[in-house]
Every structure is written in C-alpha cells, then in structure tokens.
TIPARO-806059 format. One line per 10 residues: number of its first residue (from 1); their letters; for each residue x, y, z of N, C-alpha, C. Coordinates in steps of 0.001 Angstrom, whole numbers, plus 524288, in hexadecimal, padded with zeros to 5 digits. Atoms other than C-alpha are relative to their C-alpha. Example, Ala and Ser with C-alpha at 12.3 -4.5 7.8 and 13.67 -1.06 7.14 Angstrom:
<rs>
1> as> 8037A:7FB5A:80000:8300C:7EE6C:81E78:80384:804B0:80000 ~ 7FCCC:7FB5A:7FFC4:83566:7FBDC:81BE4:7FCFE:80442:802DA
</rs>
This chain:
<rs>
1> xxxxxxxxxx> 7FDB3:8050C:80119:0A9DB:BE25D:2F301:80506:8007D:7FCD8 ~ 7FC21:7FF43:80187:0B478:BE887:2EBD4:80519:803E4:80154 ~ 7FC57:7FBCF:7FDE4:0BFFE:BF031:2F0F4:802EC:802AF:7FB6A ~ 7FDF1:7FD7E:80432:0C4B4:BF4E8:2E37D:80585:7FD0E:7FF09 ~ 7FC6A:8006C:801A4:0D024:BF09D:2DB7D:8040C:800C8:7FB2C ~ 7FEEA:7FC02:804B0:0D99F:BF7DA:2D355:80370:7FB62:7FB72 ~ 7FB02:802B8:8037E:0E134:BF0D7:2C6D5:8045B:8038E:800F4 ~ 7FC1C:7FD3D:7FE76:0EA1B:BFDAF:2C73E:7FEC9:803C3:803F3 ~ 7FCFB:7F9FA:7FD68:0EF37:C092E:2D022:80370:80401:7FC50 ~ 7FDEE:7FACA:80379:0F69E:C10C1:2C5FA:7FE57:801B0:7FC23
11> xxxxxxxxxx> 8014F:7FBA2:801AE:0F6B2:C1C53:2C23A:80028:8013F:7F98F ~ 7FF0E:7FFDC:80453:0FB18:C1A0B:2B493:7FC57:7FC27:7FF66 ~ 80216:80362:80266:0F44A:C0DAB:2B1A5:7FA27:802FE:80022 ~ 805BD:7FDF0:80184:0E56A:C1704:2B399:801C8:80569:7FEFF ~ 8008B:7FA87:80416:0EB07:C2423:2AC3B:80153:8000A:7FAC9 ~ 7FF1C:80152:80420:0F0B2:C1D2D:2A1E3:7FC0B:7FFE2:7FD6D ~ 8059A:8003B:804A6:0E7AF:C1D4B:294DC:801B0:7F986:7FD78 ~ 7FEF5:8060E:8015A:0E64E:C0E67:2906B:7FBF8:7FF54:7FB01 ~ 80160:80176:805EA:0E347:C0A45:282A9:7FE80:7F9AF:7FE76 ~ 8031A:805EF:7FF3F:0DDA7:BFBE5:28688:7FE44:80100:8027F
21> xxxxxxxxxx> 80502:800B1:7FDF0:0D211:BF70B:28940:7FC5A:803E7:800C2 ~ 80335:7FD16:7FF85:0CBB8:C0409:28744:7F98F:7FE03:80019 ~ 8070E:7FFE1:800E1:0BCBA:C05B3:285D1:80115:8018E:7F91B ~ 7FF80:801C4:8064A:0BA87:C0344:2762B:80172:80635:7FF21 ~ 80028:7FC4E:803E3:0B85D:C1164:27334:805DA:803FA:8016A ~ 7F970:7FD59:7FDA0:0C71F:C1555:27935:8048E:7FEE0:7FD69 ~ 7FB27:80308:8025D:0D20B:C146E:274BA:80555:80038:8045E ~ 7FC82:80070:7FCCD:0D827:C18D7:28115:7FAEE:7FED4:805B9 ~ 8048A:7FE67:7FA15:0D2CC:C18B8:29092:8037F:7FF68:8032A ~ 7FF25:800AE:7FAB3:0D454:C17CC:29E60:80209:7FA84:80325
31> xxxxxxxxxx> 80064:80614:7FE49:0D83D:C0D5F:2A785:7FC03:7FE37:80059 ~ 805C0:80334:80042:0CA58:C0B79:2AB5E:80013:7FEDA:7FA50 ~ 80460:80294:8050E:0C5DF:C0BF5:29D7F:80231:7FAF0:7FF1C ~ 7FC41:804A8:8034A:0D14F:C0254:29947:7FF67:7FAAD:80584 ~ 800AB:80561:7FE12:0CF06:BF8B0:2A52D:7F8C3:7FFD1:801C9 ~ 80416:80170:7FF37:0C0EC:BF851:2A668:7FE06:7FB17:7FE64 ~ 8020B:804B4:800E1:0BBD1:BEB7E:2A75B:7FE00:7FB47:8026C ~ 803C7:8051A:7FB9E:0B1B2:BE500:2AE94:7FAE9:7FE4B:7FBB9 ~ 8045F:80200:80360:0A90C:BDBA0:2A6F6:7FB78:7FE7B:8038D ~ 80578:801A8:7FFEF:09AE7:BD87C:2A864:7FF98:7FD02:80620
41> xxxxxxxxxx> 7FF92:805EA:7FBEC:09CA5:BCAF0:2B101:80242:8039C:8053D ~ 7FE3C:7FE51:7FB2E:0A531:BD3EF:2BAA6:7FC91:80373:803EE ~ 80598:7FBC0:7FEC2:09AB5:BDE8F:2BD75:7FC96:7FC7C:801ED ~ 804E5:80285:7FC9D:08F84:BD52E:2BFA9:80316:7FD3D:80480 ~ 7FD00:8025A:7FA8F:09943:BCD49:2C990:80019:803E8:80350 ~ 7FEEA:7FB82:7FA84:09A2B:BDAAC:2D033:7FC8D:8004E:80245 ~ 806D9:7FED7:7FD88:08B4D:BDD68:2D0AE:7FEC3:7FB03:803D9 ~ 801DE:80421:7FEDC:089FF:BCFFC:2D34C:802BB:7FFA8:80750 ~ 7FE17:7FF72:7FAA5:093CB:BD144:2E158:7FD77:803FB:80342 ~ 80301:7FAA8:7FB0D:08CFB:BDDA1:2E5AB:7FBAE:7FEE8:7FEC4
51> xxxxxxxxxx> 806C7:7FFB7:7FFAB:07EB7:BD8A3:2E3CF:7FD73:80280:7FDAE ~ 800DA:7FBEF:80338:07BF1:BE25F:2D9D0:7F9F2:7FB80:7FD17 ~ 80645:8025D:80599:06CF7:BDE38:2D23D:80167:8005A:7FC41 ~ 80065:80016:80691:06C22:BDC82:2C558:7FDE7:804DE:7FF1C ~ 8027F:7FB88:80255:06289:BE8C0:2C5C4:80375:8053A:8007B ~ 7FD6F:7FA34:7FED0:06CB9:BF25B:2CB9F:80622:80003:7FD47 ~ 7FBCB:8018E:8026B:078DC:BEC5E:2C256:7FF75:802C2:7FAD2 ~ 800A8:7FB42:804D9:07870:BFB38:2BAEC:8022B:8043B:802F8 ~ 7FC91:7FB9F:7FCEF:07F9B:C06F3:2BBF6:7FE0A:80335:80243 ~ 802EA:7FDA4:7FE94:07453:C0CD3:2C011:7FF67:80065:8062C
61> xxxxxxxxxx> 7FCAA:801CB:7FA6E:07717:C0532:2CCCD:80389:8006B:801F8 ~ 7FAA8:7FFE5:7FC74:083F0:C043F:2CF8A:8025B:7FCCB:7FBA5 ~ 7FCE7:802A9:803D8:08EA7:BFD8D:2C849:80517:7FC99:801D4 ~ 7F942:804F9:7FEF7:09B1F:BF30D:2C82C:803F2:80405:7FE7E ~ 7FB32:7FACC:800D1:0A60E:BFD9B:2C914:804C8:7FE1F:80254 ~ 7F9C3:7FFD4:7FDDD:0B510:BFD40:2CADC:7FF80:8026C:80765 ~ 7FF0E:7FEDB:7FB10:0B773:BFE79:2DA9A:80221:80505:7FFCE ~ 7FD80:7FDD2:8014D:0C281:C038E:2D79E:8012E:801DB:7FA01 ~ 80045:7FF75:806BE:0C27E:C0AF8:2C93A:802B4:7FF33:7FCDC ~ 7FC61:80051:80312:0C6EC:C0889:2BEA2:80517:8035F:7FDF4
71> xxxxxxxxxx> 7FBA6:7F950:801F9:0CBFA:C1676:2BA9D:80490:80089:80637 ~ 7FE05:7FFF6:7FB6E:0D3F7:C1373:2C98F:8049F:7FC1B:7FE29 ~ 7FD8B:80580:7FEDE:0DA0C:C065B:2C5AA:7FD05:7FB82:80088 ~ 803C5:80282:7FF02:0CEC8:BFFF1:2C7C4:80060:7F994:7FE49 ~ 800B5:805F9:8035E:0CEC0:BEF7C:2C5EB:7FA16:7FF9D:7FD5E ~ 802EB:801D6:801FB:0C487:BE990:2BE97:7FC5C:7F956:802D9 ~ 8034B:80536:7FD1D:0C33F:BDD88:2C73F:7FB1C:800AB:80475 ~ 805F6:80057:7FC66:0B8A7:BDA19:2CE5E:801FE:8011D:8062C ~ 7FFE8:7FC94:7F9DD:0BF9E:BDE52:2DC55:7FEE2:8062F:7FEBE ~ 7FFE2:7FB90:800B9:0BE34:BEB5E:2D6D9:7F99B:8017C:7FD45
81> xxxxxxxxxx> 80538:7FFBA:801A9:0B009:BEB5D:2D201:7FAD4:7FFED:804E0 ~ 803B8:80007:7FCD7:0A55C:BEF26:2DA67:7F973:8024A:7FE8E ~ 80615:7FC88:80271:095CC:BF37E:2D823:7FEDC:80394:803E9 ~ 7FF80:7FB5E:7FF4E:09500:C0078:2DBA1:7FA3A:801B9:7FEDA ~ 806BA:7FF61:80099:08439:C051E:2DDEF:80209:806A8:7FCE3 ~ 7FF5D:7F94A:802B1:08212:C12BF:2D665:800AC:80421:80446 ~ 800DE:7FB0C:7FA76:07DCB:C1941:2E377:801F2:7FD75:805FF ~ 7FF6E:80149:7FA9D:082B8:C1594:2F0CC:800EB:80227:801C3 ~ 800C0:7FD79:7FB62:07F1E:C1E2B:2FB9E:80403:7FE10:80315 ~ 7FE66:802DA:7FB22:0880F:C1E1B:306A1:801E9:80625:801D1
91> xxxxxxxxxx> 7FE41:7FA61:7FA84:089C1:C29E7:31249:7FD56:805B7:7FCC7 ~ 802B5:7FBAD:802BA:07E72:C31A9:30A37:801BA:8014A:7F8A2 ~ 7FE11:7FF9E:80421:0870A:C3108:2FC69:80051:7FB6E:7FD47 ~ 80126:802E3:80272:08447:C28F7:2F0E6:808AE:7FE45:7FD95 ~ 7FB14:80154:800F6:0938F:C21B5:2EF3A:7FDD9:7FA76:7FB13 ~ 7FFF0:80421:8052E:08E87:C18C6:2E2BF:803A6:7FF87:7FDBB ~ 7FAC0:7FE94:80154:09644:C1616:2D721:80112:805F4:7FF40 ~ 7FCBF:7FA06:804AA:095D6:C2600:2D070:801FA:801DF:80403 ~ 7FBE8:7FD22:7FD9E:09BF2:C2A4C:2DD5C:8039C:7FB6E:80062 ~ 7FA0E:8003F:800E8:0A745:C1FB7:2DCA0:80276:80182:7F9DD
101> xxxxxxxxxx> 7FEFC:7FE5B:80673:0A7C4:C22B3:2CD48:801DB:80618:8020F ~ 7FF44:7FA76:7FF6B:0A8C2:C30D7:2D0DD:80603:7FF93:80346 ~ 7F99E:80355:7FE24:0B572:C2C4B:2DA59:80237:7FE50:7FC79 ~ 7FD38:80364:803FF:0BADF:C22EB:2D0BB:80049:8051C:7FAA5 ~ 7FEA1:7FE6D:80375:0BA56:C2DFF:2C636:8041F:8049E:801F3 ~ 7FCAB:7FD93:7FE11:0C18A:C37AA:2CFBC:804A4:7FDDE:8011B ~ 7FAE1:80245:7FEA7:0CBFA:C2E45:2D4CA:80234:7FE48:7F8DE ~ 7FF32:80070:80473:0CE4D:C2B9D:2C5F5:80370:804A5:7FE90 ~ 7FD19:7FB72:80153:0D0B3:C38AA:2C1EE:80505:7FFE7:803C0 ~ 7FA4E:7FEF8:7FAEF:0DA80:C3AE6:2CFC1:8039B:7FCE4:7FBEE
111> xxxxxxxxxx> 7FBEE:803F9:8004A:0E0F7:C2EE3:2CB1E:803C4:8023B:7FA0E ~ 7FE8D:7FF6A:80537:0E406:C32E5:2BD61:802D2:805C0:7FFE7 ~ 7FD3E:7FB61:7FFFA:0E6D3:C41D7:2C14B:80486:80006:8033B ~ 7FA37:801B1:7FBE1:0F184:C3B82:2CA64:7FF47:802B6:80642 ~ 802D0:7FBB4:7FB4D:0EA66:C41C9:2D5C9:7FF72:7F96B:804E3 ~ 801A8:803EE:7FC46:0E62E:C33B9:2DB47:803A5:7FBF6:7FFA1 ~ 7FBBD:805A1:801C8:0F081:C2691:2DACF:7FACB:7FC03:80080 ~ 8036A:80443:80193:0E847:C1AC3:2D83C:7FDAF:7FC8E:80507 ~ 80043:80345:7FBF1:0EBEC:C12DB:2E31D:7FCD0:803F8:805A5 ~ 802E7:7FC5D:7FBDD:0E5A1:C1E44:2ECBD:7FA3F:7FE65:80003
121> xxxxxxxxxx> 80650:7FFB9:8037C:0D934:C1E04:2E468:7FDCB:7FAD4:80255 ~ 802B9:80745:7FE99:0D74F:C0EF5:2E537:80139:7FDF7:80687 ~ 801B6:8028A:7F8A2:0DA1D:C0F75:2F585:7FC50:80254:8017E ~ 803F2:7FC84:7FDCD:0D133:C1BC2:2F63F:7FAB3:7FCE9:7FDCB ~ 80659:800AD:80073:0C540:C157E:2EE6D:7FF60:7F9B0:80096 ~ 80307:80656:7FE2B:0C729:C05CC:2F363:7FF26:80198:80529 ~ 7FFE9:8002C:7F973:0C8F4:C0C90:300E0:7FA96:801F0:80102 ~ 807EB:7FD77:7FEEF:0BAEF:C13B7:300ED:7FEFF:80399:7FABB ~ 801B7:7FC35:80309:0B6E5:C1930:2F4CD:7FD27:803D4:8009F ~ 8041C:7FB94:7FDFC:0AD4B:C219F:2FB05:8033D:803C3:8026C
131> xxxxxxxxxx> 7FDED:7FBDC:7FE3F:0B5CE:C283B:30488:8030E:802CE:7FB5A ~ 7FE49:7FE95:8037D:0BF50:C2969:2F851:7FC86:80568:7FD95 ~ 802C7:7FB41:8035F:0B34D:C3166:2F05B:7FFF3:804B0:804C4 ~ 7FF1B:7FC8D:7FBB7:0B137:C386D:2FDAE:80582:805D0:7FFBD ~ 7FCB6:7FE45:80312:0BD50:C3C82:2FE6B:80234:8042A:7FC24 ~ 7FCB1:7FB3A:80633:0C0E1:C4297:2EFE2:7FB9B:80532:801D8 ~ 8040D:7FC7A:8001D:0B46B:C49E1:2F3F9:7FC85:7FEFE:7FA62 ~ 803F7:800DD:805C5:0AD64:C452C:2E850:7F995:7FEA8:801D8 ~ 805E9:7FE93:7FE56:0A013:C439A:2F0BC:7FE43:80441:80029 ~ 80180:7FC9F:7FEB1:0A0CA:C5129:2F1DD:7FE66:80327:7FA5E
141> xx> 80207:80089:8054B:09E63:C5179:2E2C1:7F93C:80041:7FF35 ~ 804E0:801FC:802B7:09217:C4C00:2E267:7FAF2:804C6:800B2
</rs>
C-alpha cells in the first residue's frame, strides 16, 4: 500500500553530522537519528490499514517501518510507512523485515562510502526490494 517516499536524495544532507533534534543522550547524530519521527497515532493508523491484530502489534511480529529508510532519505509520512511481518516466506526464503534491515543497512553504508548515489538506491528498493537484496548477493549471506 505504500510505494516509498523520500524527503531527500542528497548526498550531503545524509553524511552530514546534525546537532538537532538528536536522541537526548547525543549531542551529535545521523540524519535518521535527527529526523526520526513517527508518533504513536501514526503507527496504529498503519496497523490499522494493513489489518494487523492487536495480538500481533509487536516486534516480535512484524513492525511499522520506513518503506523507504530513513538512513536513505527516507520521509516520515504515512506514504512511506508500511507493516512489514518478521518472517515472510516467498520462493523458499524468509524476505521479512531483518532481511530488508539487512539491505537498508548495506545500501546505507554504499551511500555514505560514495559507492551508491541515493537516487539509484531509492529506484532500486521502490522498484523491487527483493530483487535489489538478490542482487547485492546478500541472500547468499544468510
């Protein structure tokens, strides 16, 4: 239900170090850290569009995650928010969230070692995130 949507594409605005809106115990951070911000009300609206129970609304399940990430450019709005199960099987391989987390922490790094441009990243993982992990070879990890 969500195709992902980025606030930025550059390259400076997620290597830069930002000194607002950290997390209390910072005094510096990241873009994610410094734009993180989805409240309460937004999350249950997510669960609440994908049919999610009350009993499986735990990380134990699955979770309300950035489409597109934050550490990417990632928005915060609700086109960019989707619930993501822990485990989802598909062609014999479990593609939940820890294998797009496992993606999203590789295209991160690329991006930052100047290896990946942004705008690549965010056509490769709205265009199929799966083939994307495919791909880097990061199934061949597991």
């Amino acid at each position: 239900m969500t195709w992902g949507k980025p606030d930025t594409l550059s390259v400076d605005d997620l290597t830069k170090t930002y000194t607002e809106h950290c997390p209390a115990s910072k005094t510096t951070c990241t873009y994610s850290q410094s734009h993180r911000d989805v409240n309460t009300a937004l999350h249950k609206e997510i669960y609440d569009e994908y049919n999610v129970p009350q009993a499986r609304r735990n990380i134990k399940s699955g979770e309300v995650d950035h489409f597109y990430p934050l550490c990417e450019g990632g928005s915060n709005d609700k086109e960019n928010l989707w619930y993501q199960p822990a485990a989802n099987d598909w062609n014999g391989k479990d593609f939940g969230y820890h294998a797009k987390d496992k993606l999203e922490t590789y295209i991160c790094v690329q991006i930052k070692a100047g290896k990946l441009e942004p705008q690549e990243a965010y056509d490769r993982m709205t265009g199929d995130w799966v083939k994307f992990y495919i791909d880097e070879g990061l199934d061949d990890e597991d």
